[in-house]
C-alpha positions as CSV (number, residue, x, y, z in Angstrom):
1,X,1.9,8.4,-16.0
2,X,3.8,6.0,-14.1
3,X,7.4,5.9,-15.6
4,X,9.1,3.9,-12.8
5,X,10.5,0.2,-12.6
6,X,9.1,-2.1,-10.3
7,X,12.1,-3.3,-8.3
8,X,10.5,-4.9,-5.5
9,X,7.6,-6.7,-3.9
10,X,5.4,-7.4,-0.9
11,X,2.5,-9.2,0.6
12,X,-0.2,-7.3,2.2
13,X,0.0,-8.5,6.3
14,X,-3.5,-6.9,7.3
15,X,-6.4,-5.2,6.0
16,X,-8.8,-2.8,8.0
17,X,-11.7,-1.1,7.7
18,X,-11.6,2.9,9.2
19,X,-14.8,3.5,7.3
20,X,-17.3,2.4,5.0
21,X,-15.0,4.1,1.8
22,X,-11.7,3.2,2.8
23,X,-8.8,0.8,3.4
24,X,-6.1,0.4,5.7
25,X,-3.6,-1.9,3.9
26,X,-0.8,-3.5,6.1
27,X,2.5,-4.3,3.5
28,X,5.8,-5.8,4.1
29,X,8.1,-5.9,2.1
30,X,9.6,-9.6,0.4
31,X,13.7,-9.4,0.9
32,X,15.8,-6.8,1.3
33,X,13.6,-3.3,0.9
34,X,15.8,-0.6,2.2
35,X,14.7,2.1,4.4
36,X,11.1,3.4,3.8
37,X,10.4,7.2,4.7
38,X,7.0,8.5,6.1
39,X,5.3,10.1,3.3
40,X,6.6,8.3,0.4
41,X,4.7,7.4,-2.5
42,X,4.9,3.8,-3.0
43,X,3.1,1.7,-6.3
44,X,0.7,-0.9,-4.9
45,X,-1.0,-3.0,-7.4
46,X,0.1,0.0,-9.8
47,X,-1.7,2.2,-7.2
48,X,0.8,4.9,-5.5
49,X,-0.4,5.3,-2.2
50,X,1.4,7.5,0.3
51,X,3.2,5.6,3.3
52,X,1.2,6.6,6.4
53,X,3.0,4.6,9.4
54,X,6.0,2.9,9.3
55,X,5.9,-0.7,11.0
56,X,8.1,-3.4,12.9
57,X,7.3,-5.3,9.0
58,X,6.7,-2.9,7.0
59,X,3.9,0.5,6.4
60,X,0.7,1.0,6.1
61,X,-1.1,3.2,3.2
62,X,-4.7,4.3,3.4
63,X,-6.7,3.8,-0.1
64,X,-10.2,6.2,-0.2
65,X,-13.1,5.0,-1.8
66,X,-12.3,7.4,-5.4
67,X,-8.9,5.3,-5.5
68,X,-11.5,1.6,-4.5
69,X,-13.3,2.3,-7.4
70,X,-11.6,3.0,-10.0
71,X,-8.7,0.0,-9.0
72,X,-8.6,-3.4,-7.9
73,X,-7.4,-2.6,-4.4
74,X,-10.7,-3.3,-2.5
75,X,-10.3,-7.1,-4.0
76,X,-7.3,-7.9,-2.4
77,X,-6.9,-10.0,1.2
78,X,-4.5,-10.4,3.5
């Protein structure tokens, strides 16, 4: 259960494609965001999804097809 408070927010930059299943979901951050680690969980939609590469803007988080169904995620656009 997500317990946490939503402190912040972002737009998402890019969206690719690495297979038929997945997503590759480009985010930076709107103001001030502080320093994001490699590997950190982050809420996305109320989705956490693990950072995966840290940007010039932002991360990127990869979402699987299990996590596409069962959210919104696969809905969204750049």
């Amino acid at each position: 259960m997500f317990t946490g408070i939503v402190t912040h927010r972002g737009v998402i930059e890019g969206i690719e494609r690495p297979a038929a299943q997945a997503l590759l979901l480009e985010v930076r951050p709107l103001g001030s965001f502080g320093r994001v680690e490699l590997g950190a969980s982050i809420a996305h939609d109320g989705v956490c999804l693990t950072v995966a590469e840290i940007t010039s803007r932002g991360w990127r988080v990869h979402a699987t097809g299990e996590t596409l169904r069962r959210t919104t995620l696969a809905a969204r656009r750049a």
